[in-house]
C-alpha positions in Angstrom: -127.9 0.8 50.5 -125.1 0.2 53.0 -125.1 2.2 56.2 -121.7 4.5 56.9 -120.9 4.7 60.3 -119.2 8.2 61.1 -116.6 8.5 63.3 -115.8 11.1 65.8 -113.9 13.1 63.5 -116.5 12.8 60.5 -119.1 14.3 63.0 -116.4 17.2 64.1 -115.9 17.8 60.2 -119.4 18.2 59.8 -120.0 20.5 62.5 -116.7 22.9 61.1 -118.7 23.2 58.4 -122.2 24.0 59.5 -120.1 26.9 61.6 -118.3 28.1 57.8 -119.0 26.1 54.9 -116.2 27.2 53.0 -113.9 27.4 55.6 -110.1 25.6 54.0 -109.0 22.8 55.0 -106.1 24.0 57.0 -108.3 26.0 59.0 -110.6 23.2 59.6 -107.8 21.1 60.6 -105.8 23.7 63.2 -109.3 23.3 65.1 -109.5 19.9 65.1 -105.4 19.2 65.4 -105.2 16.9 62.6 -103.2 17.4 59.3 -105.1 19.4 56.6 -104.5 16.5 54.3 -107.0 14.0 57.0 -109.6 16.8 56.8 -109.7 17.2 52.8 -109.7 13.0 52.3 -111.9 12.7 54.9 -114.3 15.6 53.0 -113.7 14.4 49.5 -114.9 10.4 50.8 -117.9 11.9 52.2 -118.4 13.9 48.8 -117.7 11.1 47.1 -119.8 8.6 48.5 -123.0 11.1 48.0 -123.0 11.4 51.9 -122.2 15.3 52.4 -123.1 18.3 50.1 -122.4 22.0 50.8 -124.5 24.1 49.3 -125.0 28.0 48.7 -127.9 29.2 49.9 -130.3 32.6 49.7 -132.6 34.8 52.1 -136.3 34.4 50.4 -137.0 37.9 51.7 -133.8 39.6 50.7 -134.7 39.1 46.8 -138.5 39.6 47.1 -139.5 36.3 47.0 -141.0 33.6 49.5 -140.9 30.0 50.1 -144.3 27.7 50.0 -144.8 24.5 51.6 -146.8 22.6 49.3 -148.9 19.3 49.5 -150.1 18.0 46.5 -152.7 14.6 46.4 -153.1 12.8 43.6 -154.0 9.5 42.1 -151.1 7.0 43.5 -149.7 5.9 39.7 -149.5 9.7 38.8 -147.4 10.3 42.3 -144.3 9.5 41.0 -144.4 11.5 37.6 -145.7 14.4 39.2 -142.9 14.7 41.9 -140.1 13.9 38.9 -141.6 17.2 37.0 -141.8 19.0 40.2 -138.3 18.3 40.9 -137.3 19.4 37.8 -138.6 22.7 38.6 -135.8 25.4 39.2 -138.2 26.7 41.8 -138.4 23.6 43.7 -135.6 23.3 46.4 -136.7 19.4 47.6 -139.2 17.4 46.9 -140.1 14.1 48.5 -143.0 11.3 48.4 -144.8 10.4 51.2 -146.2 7.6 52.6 -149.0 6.0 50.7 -147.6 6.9 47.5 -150.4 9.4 46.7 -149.0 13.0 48.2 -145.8 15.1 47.7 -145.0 17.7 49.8 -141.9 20.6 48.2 -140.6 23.6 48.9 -141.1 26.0 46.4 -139.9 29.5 46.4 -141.7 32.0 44.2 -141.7 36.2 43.8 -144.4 37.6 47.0 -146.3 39.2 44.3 -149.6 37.0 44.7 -150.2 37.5 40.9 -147.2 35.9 39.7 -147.3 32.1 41.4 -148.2 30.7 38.1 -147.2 27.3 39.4 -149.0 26.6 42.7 -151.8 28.7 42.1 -151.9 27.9 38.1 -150.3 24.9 36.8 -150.3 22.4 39.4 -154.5 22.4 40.0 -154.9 21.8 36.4 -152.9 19.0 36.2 -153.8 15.7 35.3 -154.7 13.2 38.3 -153.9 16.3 40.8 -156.7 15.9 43.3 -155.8 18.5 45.8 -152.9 21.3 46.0 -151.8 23.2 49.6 -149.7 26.1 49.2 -148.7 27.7 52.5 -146.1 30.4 53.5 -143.2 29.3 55.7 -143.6 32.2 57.7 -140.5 32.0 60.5 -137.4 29.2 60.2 -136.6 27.7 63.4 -134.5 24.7 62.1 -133.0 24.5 59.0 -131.3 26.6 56.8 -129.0 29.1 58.6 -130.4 27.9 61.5 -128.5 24.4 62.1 -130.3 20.9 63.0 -128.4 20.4 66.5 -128.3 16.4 66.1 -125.4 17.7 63.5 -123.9 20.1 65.9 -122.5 19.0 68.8 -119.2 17.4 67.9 -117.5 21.0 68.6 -116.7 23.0 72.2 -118.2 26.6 72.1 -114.2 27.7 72.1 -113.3 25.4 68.7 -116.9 27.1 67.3 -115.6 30.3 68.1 -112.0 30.0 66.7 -113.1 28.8 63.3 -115.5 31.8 63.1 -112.7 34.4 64.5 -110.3 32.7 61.9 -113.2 33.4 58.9 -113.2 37.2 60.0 -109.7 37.3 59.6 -109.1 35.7 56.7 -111.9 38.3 55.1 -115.2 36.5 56.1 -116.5 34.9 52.4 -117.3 31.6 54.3 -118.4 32.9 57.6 -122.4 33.4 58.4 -122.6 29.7 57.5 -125.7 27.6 58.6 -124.6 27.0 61.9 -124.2 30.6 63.2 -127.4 30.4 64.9 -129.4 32.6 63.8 -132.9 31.5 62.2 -133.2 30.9 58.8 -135.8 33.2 57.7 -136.6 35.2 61.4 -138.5 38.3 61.9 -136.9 42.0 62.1 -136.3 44.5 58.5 -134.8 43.2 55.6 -132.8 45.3 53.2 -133.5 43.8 49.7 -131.2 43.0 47.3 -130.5 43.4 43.6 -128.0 40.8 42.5 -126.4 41.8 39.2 -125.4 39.6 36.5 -122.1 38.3 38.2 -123.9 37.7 41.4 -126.4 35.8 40.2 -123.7 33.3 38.3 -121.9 33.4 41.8 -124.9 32.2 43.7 -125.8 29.8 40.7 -122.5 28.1 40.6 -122.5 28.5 44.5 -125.9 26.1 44.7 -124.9 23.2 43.1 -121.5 23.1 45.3 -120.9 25.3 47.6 -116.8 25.0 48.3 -116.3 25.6 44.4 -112.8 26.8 44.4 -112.2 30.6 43.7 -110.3 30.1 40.6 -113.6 27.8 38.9 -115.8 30.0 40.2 -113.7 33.1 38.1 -113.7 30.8 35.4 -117.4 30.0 35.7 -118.9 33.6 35.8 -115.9 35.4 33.9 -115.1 38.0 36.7 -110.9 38.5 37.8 -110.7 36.2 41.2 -110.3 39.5 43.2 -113.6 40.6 42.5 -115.2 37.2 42.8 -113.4 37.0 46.2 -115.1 40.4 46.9 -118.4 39.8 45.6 -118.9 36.6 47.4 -117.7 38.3 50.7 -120.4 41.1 50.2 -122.7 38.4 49.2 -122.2 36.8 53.0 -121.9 39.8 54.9 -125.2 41.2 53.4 -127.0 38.1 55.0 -128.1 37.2 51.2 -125.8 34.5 50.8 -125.4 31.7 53.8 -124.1 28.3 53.4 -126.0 25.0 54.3 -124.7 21.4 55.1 -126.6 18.7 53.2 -126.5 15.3 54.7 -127.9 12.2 53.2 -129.3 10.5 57.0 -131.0 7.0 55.8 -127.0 6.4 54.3 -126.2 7.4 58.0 -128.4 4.9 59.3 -131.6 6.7 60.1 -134.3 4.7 58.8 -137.0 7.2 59.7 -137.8 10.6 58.2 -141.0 11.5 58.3 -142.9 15.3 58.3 -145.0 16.1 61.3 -148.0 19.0 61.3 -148.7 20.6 64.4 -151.3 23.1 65.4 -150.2 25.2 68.3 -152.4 27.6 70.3 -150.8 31.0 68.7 -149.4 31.9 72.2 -147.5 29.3 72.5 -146.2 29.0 68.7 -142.6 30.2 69.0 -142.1 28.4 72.1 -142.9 24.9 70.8 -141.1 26.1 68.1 -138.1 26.6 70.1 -138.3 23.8 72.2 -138.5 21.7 69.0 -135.1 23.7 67.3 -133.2 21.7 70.3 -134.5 18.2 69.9 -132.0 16.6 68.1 -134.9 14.4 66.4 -136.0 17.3 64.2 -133.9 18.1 61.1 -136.6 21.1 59.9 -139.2 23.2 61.5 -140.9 26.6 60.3 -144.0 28.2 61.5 -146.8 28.3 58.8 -150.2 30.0 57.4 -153.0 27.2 57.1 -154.8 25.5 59.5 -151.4 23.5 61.1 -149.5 26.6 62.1 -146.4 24.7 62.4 -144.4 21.6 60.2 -141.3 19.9 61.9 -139.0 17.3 59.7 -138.7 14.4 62.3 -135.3 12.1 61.7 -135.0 8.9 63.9 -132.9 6.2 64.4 -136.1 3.4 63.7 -139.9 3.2 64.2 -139.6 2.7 68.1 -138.0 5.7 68.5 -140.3 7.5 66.2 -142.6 6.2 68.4 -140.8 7.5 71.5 -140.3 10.9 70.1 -143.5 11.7 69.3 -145.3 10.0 72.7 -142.7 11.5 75.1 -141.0 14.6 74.0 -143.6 15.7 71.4 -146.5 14.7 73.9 -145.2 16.4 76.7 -145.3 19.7 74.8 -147.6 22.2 76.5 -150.1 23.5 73.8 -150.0 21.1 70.8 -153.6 21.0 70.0 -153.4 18.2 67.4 -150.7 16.9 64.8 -150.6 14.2 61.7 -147.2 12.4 60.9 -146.2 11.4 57.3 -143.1 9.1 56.6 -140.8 10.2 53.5 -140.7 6.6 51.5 -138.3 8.6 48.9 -136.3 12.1 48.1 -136.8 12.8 44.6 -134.8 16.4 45.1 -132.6 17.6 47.9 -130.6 20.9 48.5 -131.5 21.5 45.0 -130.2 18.3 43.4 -132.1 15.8 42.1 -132.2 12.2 43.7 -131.7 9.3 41.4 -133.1 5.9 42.4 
């Protein structure tokens, strides 16, 4: 695979769209003074070349549902198959293989009713060469989802962040609210549910697999007038249901590292790990979790000595990590929703 070396206006294009993911291209280019016609082939070669994805996202809590972690041992022949069926899942948002070859760890987002996860309290123990399952809530978002990974988001001054956002509300908001407005993915405070009727839920469909679809497919697509998907999909992201995430392929970016990390934290200091964490630019994912490590980071680095570094130094120096374990990815069967082939 051959490493692509961004330039300073790939990582500013990047950043414009953590802050809006479906901000157009002109807007995108005003902020950054380039032509609109740089911005969209720029876009469009990172597409292309399977190195950027935006995606449409949704609140767990706003539709009554909630998101597992889940580690699953097994035999190491059976690891492969069992990660393919799991990434075939429509419940499964990733899925990768650890190192080893004998555990999988996924995300897997099911109703809250305890009676109804058929497949990680059901399925998955009964099958075939599965020695153990793990199924534990992600309780609080820190980094990840609409809360951005800042390694991705500091090509952009506070004042360009702010005029793209100011130029969403304007233009009626249906992009703004992206991942990178700072909030945390799945925080604390009351959540008003939501009910998506049959035209939303083809919206937020369609929305998953890309999330810049174009108005007029996206009428086509679900079969509503383009006023009313232009409506719906602004009510969508001003509810908070709907947020848009950047998905960004790092080994094809020349980090050769990704790896999951387990911490337990003494509970008083949990969300302030946790927030020291969210600004180490090392750290592509953390949540607090139920189980017995009450918090899981996704560590991205540049090669083994500075996964060495980053977890000696600035994990180490971390006032009250009580223990951790490390795990390197060897492979991403499913990402951002979208399965991974070899």
């Amino acid at each position: 695979m051959e490493t692509v070396t961004l330039d300073a206006l790939d990582r500013a294009l990047l950043h414009a769209l953590h802050v809006d993911g479906r901000a157009p291209f002109r807007r995108i280019a005003e902020v950054l003074g380039v032509s609109d016609q740089t911005v969209a082939r720029r876009y469009h070669r990172l597409r292309a070349e399977g190195l950027v994805r935006v995606v449409g996202r949704t609140r767990a809590r706003m539709l009554g549902e909630v998101d597992w972690l889940t580690r699953v041992r097994c035999v190491p022949d059976a690891a492969a198959a069992i990660a393919e069926a799991l990434a075939r899942r429509p419940e499964t948002s990733w899925v990768s293989l650890l190192s080893g070859g004998a555990e999988i760890v996924c995300n897997t987002r099911s109703p809250a009713r305890p009676d109804r996860e058929e497949l990680l309290l059901g399925k998955l123990p009964r099958t075939p060469r599965v020695l153990s399952v793990s199924a534990h809530y992600l309780l609080r978002t820190f980094v990840g989802g609409r809360a951005a990974w800042s390694g991705r988001t500091s090509a952009l001054s506070a004042d360009q962040v702010a005029r793209l956002r100011a130029a969403g509300l304007r233009d009626g908001g249906a992009g703004d609210g992206g991942a990178g407005d700072g909030g945390a993915g799945e925080s604390g405070g009351a959540v008003v549910p939501v009910v998506p009727d049959e035209l939303d839920r083809a919206l937020l469909a369609a929305l998953a697999v890309d999330g810049r679809t174009p108005l007029a497919e996206l009428s086509a697509r679900t079969g509503g007038p383009e006023a009313t998907v232009r409506r719906r999909l602004a009510a969508l992201t001003r509810s908070g249901l709907l947020f848009f995430d950047v998905d960004v392929d790092t080994r094809q970016l020349g980090f050769e590292i990704e790896a999951f990390c387990w911490l337990t934290v003494a509970p008083g200091r949990l969300t302030a790990v946790a927030q020291e964490l969210a600004d180490h630019p090392e750290v592509g994912f953390a949540a607090a979790t139920t189980g017995p490590a009450n918090l899981v980071a996704g560590l991205v680095c540049r090669d083994v000595e500075a996964f060495y570094g980053y977890l000696t130094d600035r994990l180490g120096a971390l006032e009250g990590i009580v223990s951790l374990e490390t795990a390197p990815v060897i492979r991403s069967v499913k990402r951002a929703g979208l399965l991974i082939r070899k």
